[in-house]
C-alpha positions in Angstrom: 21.7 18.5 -115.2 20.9 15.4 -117.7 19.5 12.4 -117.0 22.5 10.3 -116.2 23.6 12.8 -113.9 20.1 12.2 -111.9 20.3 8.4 -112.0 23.3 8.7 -110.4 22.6 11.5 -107.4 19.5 9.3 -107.3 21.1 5.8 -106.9 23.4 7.4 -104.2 20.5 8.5 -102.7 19.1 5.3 -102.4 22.5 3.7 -101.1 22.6 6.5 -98.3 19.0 5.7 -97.0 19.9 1.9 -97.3 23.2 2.4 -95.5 21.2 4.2 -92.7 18.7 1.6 -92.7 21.3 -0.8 -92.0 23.0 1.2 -89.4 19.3 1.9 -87.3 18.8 -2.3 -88.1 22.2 -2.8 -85.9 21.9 -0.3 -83.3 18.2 -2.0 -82.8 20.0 -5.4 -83.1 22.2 -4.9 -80.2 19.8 -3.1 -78.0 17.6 -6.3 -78.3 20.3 -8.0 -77.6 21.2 -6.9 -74.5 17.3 -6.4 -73.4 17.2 -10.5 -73.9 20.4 -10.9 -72.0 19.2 -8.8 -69.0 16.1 -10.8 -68.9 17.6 -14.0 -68.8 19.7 -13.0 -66.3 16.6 -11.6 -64.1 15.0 -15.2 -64.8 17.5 -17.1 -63.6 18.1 -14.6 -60.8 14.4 -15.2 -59.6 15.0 -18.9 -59.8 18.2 -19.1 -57.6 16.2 -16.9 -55.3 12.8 -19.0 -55.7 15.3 -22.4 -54.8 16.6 -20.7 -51.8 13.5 -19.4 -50.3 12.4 -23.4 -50.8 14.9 -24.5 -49.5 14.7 -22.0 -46.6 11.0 -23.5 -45.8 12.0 -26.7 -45.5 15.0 -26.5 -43.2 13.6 -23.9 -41.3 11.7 -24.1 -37.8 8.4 -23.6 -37.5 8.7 -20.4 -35.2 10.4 -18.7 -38.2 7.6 -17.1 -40.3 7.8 -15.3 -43.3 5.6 -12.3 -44.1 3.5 -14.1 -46.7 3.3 -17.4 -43.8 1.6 -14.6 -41.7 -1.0 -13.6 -44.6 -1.5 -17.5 -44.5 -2.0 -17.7 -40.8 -4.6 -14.7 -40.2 -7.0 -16.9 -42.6 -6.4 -19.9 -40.8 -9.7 -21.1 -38.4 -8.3 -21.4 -34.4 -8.3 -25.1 -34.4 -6.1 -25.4 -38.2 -3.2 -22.8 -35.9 -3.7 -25.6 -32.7 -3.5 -28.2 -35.3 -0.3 -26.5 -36.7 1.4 -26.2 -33.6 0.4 -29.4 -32.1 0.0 -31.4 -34.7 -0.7 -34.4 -32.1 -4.2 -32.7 -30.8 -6.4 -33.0 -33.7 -9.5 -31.2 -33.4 
């Protein structure tokens, strides 16, 4: 084999490894892609849900508690929970 011959095997080497580079740079491309399109959709999928829980605590009655309103209450002091229910006896 001469010299020409090995420029050329090694120039088609070189297109083959940057052809595959390419290739992995798009598969990685797309995957990205559609990581940052899930994500978005899980952000704004916690934000419709964050709105409606808000909204659910304001239109609510008070009898209605939530797990997390019950974590609240059991650190509450006996006159803030008479306070909270009649709101008219302050203590």
């Amino acid at each position: 084999m001469h010299c020409g011959e090995m420029l050329r095997l090694s120039q088609v080497a070189r297109d083959e490894r940057q052809t595959r580079i390419v290739q992995m740079y798009r598969q990685t491309a797309k995957k990205e892609h559609a990581n940052i399109l899930r994500r978005r959709q899980i952000i704004e999928d916690r934000k419709e849900e964050l709105e409606y829980i808000s909204t659910q605590r304001v239109s609510r009655p008070i009898t209605a508690f939530s797990h997390i309103d019950i974590c609240v209450l059991t650190v509450l002091l006996p006159t803030d929970l008479l306070n909270l229910f009649h709101p008219e006896t302050q203590h």
